[in-house]
N, C-alpha and C positions, 0 to 999 in steps of 0.2 A: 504494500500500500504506500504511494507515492504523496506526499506532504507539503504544502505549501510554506513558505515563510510563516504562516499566521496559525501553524498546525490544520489547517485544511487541504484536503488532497487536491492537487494538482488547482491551487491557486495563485495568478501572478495579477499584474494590470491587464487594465483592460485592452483588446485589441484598437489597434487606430478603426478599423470600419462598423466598430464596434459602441464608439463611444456617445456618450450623449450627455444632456447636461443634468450634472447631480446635484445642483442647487434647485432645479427648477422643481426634481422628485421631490427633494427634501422638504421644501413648501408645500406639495401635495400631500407627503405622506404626515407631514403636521397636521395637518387637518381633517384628513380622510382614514388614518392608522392608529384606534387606538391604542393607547400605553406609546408609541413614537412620541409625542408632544413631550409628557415631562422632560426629558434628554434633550430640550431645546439647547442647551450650552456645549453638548459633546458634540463633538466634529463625525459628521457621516462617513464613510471611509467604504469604498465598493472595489471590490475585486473581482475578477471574472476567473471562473470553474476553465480549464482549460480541457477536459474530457469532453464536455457535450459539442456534438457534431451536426448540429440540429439548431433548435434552437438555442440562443445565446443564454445563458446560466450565468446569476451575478450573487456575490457573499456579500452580504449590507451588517455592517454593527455602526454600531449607534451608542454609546458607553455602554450599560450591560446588554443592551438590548441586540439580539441577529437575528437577520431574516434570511428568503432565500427570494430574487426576483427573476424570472423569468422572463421571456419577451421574446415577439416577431423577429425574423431578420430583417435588416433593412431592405431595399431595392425591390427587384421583381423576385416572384416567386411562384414555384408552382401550381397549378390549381387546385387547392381542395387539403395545400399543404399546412404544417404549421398552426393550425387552428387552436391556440393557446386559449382562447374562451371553452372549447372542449374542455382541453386541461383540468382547466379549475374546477367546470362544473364533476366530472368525474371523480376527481379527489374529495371535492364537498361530501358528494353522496356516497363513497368508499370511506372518509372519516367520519362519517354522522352512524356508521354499522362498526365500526368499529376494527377494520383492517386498515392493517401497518401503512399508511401514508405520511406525507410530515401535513401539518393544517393549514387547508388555504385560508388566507384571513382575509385578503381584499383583492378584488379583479378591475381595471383601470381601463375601459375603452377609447378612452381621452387621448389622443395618439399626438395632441398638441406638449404634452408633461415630457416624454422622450425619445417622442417620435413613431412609436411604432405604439401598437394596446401592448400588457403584459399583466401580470399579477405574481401577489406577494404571498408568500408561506412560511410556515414556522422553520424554520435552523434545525433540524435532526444532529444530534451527535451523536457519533457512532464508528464504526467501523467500513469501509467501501474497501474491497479487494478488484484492483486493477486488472491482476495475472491469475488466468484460470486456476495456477497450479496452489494459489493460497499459500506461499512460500513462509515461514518463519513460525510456524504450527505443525504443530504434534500429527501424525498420520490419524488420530479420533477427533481432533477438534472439527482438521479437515471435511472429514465423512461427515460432522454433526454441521458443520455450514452446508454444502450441500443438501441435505435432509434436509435441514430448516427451509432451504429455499424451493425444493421442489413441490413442499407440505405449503407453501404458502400459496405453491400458485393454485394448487387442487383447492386451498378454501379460497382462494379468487372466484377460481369456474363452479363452485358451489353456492357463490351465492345469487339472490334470488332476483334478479333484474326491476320485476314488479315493487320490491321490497323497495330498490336500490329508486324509484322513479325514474329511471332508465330507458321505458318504453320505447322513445322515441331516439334515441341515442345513437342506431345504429337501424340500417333500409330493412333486417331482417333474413329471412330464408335466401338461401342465394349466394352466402357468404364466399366460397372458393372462387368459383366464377368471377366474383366480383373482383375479388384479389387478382385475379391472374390479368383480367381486363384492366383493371386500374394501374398495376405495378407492368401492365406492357407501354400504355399511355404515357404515363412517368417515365419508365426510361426514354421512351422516345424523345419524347419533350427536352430530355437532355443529354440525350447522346450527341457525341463529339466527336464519334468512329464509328463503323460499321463492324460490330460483333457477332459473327452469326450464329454463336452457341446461345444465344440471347433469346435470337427470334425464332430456334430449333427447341429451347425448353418452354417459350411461349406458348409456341403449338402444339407441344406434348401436354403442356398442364391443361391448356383449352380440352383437348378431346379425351381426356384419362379423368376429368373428376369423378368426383365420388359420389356413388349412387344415391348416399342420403345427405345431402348436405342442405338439410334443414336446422341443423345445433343451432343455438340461439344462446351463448351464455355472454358474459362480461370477457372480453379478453384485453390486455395486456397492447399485445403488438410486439416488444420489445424485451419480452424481461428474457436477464442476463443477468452474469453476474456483479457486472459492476454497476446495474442501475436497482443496488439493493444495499441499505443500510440495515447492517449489525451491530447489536448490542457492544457498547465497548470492550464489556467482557465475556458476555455469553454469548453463544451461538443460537440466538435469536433475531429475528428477521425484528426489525423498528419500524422500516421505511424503505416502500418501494415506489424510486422516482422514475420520470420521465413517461408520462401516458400521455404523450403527445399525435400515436399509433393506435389508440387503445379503442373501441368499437364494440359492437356486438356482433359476431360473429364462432366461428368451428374453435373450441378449445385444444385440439389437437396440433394447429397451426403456432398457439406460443408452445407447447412441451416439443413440439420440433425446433423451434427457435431455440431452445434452450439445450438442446441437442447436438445444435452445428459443430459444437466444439471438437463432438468426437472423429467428424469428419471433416476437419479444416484443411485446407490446402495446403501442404508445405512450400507450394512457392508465394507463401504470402505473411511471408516474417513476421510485417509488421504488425499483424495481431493475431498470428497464427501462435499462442500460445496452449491453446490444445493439445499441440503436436508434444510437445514437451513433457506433458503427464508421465510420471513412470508408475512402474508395478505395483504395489504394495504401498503408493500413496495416500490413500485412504478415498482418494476420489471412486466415490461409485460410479459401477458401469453405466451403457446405457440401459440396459435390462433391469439393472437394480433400482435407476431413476424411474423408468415407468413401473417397475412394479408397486415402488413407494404412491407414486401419483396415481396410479389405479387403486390400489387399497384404502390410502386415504378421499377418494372418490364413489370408491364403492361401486367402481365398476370394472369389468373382463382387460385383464391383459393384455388380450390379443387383441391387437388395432391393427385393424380393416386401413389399408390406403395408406399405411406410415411410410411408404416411397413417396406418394404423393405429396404430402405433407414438410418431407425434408427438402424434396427436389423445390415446391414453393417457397422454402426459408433460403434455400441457397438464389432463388428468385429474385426475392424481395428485398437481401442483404445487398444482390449484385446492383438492385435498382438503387435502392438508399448510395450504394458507395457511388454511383454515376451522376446522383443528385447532388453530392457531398461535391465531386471536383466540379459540377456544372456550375454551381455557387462560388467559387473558385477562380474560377473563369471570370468569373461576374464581379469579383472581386468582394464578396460577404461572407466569407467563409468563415467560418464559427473556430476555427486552430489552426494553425504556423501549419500545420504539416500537410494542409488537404491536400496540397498538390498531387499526394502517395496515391493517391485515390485511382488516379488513369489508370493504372496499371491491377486496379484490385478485379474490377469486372468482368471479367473475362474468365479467372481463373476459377471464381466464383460459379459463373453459368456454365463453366464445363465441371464443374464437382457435381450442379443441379442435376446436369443431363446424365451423369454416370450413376448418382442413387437412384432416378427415378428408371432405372435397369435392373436392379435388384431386389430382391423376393427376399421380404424381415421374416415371414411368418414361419420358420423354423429359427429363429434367431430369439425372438420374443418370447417371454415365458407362459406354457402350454400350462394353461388351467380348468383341470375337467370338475366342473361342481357337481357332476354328476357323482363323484367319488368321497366326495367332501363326509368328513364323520356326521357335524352336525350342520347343515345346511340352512342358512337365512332365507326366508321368503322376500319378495322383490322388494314388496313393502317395506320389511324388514328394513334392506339394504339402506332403501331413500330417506325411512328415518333416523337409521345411525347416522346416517353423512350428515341430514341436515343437523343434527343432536351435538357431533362432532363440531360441527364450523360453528354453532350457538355456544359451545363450551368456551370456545376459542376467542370469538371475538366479541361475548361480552360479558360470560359469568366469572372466567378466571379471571380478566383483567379490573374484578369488580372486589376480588376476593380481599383484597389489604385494604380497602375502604369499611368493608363487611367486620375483620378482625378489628378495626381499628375504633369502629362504632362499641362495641362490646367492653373490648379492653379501657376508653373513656368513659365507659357508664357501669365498671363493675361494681362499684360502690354506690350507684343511684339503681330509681325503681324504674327507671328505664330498660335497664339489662331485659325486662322481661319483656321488651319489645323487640322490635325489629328494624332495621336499616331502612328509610323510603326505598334505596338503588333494590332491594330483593321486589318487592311489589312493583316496582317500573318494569324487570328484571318478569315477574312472572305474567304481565300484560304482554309482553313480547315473545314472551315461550306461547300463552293462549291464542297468540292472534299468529302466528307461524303455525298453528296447529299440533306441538309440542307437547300435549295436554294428556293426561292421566294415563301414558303410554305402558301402564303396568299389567291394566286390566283388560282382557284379551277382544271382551265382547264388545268393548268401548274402543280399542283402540284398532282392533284386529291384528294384533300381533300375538305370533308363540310366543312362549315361553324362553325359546333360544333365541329369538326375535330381540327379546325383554333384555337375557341375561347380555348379551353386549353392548346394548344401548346402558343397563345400569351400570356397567362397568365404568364405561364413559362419565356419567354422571359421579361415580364415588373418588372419582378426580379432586373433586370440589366440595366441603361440609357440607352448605348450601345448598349443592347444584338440584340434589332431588327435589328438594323444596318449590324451586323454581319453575317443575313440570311437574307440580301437584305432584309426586311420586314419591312422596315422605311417610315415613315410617312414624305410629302409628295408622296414621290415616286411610294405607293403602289396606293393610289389613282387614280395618274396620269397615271399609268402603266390601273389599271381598267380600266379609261377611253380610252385608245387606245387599246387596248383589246377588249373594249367592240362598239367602237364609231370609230375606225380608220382604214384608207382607207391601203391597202398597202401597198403604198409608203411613207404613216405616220410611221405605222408599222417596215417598216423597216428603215428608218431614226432614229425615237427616241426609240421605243416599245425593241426592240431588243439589243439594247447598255443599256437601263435600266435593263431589264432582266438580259443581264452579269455583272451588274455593272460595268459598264466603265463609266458611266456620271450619273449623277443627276439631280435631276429638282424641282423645286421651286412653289409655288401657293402663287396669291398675287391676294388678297380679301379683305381685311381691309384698311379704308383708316381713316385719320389722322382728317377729319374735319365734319365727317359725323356717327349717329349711323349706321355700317354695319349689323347690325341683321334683319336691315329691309333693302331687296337687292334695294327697288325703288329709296334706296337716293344717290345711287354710284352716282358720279362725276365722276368718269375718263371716257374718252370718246373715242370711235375707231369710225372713219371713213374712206371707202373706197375710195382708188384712184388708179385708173386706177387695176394695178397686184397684188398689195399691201392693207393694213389698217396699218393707223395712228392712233398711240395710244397717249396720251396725259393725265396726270392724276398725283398723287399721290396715294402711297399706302405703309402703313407700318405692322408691325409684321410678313410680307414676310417672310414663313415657311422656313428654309434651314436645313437637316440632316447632316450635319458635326458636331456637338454638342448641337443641339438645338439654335445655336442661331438665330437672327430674326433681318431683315433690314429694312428702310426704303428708298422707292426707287420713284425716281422721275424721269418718263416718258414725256421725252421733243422729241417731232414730232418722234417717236421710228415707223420707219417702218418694217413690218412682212409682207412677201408673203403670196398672198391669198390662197394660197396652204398648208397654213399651216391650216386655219381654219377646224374645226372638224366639220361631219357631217352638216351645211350648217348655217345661217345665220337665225335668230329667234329659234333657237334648243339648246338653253344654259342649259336653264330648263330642259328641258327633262333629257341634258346630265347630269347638276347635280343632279338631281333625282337618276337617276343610278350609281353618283359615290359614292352618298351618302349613296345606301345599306349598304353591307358590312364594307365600310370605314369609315360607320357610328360609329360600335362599335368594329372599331381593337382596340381604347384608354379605351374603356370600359375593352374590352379582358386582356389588357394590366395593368390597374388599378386592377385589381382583382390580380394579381402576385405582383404587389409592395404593395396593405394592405398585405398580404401575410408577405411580405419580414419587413415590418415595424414591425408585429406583432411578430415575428420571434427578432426580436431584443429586441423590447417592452420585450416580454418573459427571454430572456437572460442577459437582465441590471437586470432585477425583482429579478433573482434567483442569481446573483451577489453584489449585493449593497445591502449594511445595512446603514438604517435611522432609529436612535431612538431605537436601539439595536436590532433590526429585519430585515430579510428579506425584501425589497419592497414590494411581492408581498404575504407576512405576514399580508399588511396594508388595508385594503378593498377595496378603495377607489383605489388602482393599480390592488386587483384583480376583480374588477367589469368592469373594463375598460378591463383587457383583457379578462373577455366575453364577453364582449357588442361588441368588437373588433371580436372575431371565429363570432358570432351571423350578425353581420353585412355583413362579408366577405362571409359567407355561404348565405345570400339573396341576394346580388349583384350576386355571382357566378349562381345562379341559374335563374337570371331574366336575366341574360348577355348570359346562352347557352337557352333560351328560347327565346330569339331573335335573335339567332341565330338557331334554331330552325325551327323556324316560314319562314325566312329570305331562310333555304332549303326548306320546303316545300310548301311556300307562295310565296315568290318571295318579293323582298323590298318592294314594292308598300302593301302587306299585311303585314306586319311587322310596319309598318307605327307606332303606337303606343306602340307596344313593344322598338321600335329605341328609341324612343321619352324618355320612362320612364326610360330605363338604361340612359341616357344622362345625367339625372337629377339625380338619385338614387345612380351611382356608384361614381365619383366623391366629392358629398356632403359625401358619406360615409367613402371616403378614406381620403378626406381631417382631419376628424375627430379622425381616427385610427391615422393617422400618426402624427396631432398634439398632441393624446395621447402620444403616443410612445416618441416621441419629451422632454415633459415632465414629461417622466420616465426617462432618459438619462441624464436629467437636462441640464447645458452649454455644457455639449458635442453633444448634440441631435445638437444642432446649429454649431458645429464647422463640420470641413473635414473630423473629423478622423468616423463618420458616415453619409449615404449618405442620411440622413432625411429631411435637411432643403432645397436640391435639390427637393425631392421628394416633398415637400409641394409647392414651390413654379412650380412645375410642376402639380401636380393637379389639383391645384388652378385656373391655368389658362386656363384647361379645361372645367374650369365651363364657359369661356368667350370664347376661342378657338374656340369649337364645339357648341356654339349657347348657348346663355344666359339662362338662365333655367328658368326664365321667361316668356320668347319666347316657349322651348317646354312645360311647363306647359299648355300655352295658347293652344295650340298644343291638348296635351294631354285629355285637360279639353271639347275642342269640341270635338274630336275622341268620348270621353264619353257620352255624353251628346245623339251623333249620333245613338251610338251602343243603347243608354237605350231608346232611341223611336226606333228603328226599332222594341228592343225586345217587347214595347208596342203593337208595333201594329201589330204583330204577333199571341198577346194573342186576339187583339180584334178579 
């Protein structure tokens, strides 16, 4: 990563064709920039980004204050190019959902202020890597920038256009086509020589498109590595610039763009840094890149027309680099060096015309879901993905506001509320349709449908909460679902459904082991219309933030009308709310090891003990495989009872319930007190959500039944199943 004087990458002055007057902005943005006016006394100071090849990129500070301004070139210009009012509005509506852009804050049509329209954006600090090969990092940090970036573009193409008010943003159906028609116009427009690998890959992408090219999602145009800011320290994606390209159109057109690298042309040094990858770099293949972007999408491997698709990037690259010297020419060339450009296009459309020769479809990863152990319904698929990119882009980034509301009000009666951001938070999960995704008749999802979507969700305390999907309430909803009359139904069933009310389960009591149901104390008896309830009971389940009451039951009358299915029928009913609601905590622990191990990894490849990397030291990397190792056998024993639980029914799940109960929690408790002590004293303070997670685990081992209890359990189901198989043979 290349540095300017001022620590910004590849920052100098501005070009002479370039310049315009900074006193005349500085008046503008006095009066039209909030927060710019107090700093009337510091000196404006603008430098120009010397990477963008395109539009002109300028670094404005102002004493604390930096922005980022963008702008038209000057002179003529192509048709339909350059449209910086795009820009802005695109990023508006990608920052208002909550993905990585920097925030546009003012757009200037006024072409009198500097000549040309432009607009102004927040300053990202962060990390930009120039050279594909990400030089000066460890071979896992490497691999974890990639990921980040390939994980960002799939929630790009995940989200929801309509969401985004986007409608109009882009002509629609038609998308390839249009690309191959427009980017032949554009070159022409500025060709300076006659190329004829140019107008031979023109003609090939005209008659070779793609049978369905009706996609319709948000794309990019452009993304690449270097138009992506990272986290200064983590390998997390901040801020993705330059949507100057960006349209509605075929999502597979940017995952090829982001692809060229692996087939750059060696005779094109100048940024043919692809070529230079070595082995064991930690850069993922191109197999591994779409398999990540397919999984994280939630859709097939194997892409239909990926020759197509490349030979277009290597198109579109060759038309931009023809644009780039034609401006050049012109004399408004956005960098010192465009002249390099004449010689880039050529080599370009004959790379286009040799991929779109070649057959990927034994190359691509072959995935038959027909073999699959437990297989998702389609449905399934569409609600993880969108579940996933709602975690992403606005419950976790919501979560230290969420901690930090609690931890300010532990000493007020506050605590026993809630954060406004959760209820903004769950309007936006109900109106995306996110909504009570547990329950099967409501939602029409299985069971193994469920168990990965909750997984997702145990990422975050909160997150179930936010799609109604919170513990007591899903049970109790089961239970009138599955147990209630009507008029139950619609008194409580229905108001929990909207989430208007809540509702509590209170089973443990204070002076008795509860794992064994015979020793309850509390006692109901009827009288006359009514039952008297009388008792104690504490760790009273409440989803407002986990916490837990103890409540004491003094002559507490309930209409008899409220009793569920009838009188000696408890059993049964908890049998049945015990299915499912058995292992939504199992569902749900498999996403927080997940999230622990996820950090575990990230302090590893961060901290140095003893002049090494943590995760340099064995003893940190044996734990984060024993950690992937663990979390991949709970995951699989967690959708194998859920599994069972679709095509058995609880009552035959009985021993699968039984062993995730005991297996998923013992194992999470373990990862996370790992992780805990990779972290060191931070693993326990606030500023990571671990030492919650542990003592939330932990108390799932006592929660949901002592694991002593389902071993007992488990140990005769066995014992059962190995004589009948006896006597079977006899």
């Amino acid at each position: 990563m290349k540095l300017g004087a001022t620590g910004e990458p590849d920052l100098a002055e501005m070009l002479p064709q370039h310049k315009f007057d900074s006193k005349s902005l500085e008046a503008y943005l006095n009066e039209h920039l909030p927060g710019f006016g107090p700093e009337r006394e510091a000196t404006l100071t603008i430098a120009q980004y010397r990477s963008g090849q395109s539009n002109p990129t300028f670094y404005l500070q102002k004493g604390f204050q930096t922005y980022v301004l963008r702008k038209k070139p000057p002179g003529s210009l192509l048709p339909k190019a350059h449209k910086i009012d795009r820009e802005f509005k695109v990023q508006k509506a990608l920052f208002s959902v909550g993905f990585p852009v920097p925030k546009p804050i003012l757009y200037c049509s006024d072409t009198s202020v500097i000549g040309t329209e432009f607009y102004i954006m927040e300053h990202v600090q962060g990390r930009i890597f120039r050279d594909l090969t990400v030089p000066g990092v460890s071979p896992a940090e490497r691999s974890a920038i990639y990921v980040a970036m390939v994980e960002t573009l799939a929630q790009l193409h995940s989200l929801n256009i309509q969401s985004l008010q986007l409608e109009g943003y882009g002509v629609g159906a038609g998308y390839c086509k249009r690309q191959v028609s427009t980017w032949t116009k554009q070159y022409q427009a500025a060709a300076h020589q006659d190329i004829p690998a140019m107008q031979q890959l023109s003609d090939w992408l005209m008659k070779n498109l793609p049978d369905n090219d009706n996609e319709e999602n948000l794309i990019h145009g452009d993304f690449r590595l270097d138009n992506i800011v990272f986290h200064p320290k983590e390998c997390r994606v901040i801020a993705v610039l330059d949507w100057e390209l960006s349209t509605i159109g075929h999502p597979l057109s940017d995952l090829a763009h982001l692809s060229l690298f692996y087939f750059w042309p060696r005779t094109v040094p100048m940024i043919n840094q692809g070529s230079h990858i070595q082995e064991n770099s930690g850069i993922p293949s191109m197999e591994e890149l779409i398999s990540i972007y397919c999984r994280c999408r939630g859709i097939n491997s194997i892409l239909p027309n990926w020759n197509f698709f490349l030979a277009l990037s290597f198109f579109k690259m060759a038309g931009i680099a023809q644009g780039i010297y034609s401006r050049y020419l012109l004399g408004n060339n956005s960098s010192e060096d465009s002249f390099l450009f004449a010689n880039v296009v050529q080599p370009l459309a004959e790379t286009g015309l040799q991929l779109s020769k070649r057959t990927f479809s034994t190359v691509l990863p072959q995935i038959d879901t027909t073999g699959q152990l437990f297989v998702q319904t389609r449905k399934g698929q569409e609600v993880l993905t969108k579940v996933k990119h709602f975690m992403k882009q606005h419950i976790l980034p919501a979560e230290k506001e969420v901690i930090e509301f609690y931890v300010q009000n532990e000493n007020s009666v506050d605590k026993w509320g809630r954060p406004s951001v959760i209820d903004k938070l769950k309007e936006m999960a109900k109106a995306e349709g996110l909504w009570n995704l547990f329950l099967p008749a409501v939602s029409g999802l299985s069971n193994v449908d469920y168990a990965l979507i909750a997984e997702e969700t145990g990422k975050c305390f909160f997150a179930p909460d936010v799609f109604n999907c919170q513990a007591p309430d899903t049970g109790n909803m089961e239970v009138l679902h599955l147990y209630g009359s009507e008029e139950q139904k619609k008194q409580w069933l229905e108001p929990l459904l909207q989430g208007n009310i809540t509702s509590c389960f209170c089973m443990t009591e204070p002076n008795v082991a509860s794992s064994d149901a015979t020793n309850i104390e509390c006692s109901i008896q009827r009288d006359e219309d009514s039952y008297v309830i009388n008792g104690k009971k504490w760790w009273s389940s409440d989803n407002f933030h986990g916490g837990h009451f103890e409540i004491h039951f003094n002559q507490v009358r309930v209409p008899a009308t409220n009793l569920i299915l009838g009188e000696g029928r408890g059993f049964e009913i908890s049998q049945g709310r015990l299915g499912p609601g058995r292992i939504h905590h199992c569902m749900r622990t498999v996403g927080l090891a997940e999230r622990a191990l996820q950090i575990m990894c990230e302090r590893a490849t961060q901290r140095v003990a003893f002049k090494k990397k943590l995760y340099a030291h064995e003893v940190v990397a044996h734990r984060i495989a024993e950690s992937r190792i663990a979390i991949e056998k709970i995951r699989l024993l967690t959708l194998k009872a859920a599994h069972s639980i679709d095509t058995l029914g609880s009552a035959g799940a009985k021993k699968e319930i039984a062993m995730i109960k005991v297996a998923a929690p013992r194992a999470v408790c373990e990862i996370v007190d790992w992780a805990i002590q990779v972290c060191g004293g931070a693993g326990l303070s606030q500023d990571y959500p671990l030492a919650n997670m542990y003592a939330v685990t932990r108390s799932l081992r006592l929660a949901d039944g002592p694991d002593e209890v389902h071993l007992s359990a488990i140990a005769t189901m066995e014992l059962q199943d190995q004589a009948k198989k006896l006597t079977a043979k006899m």
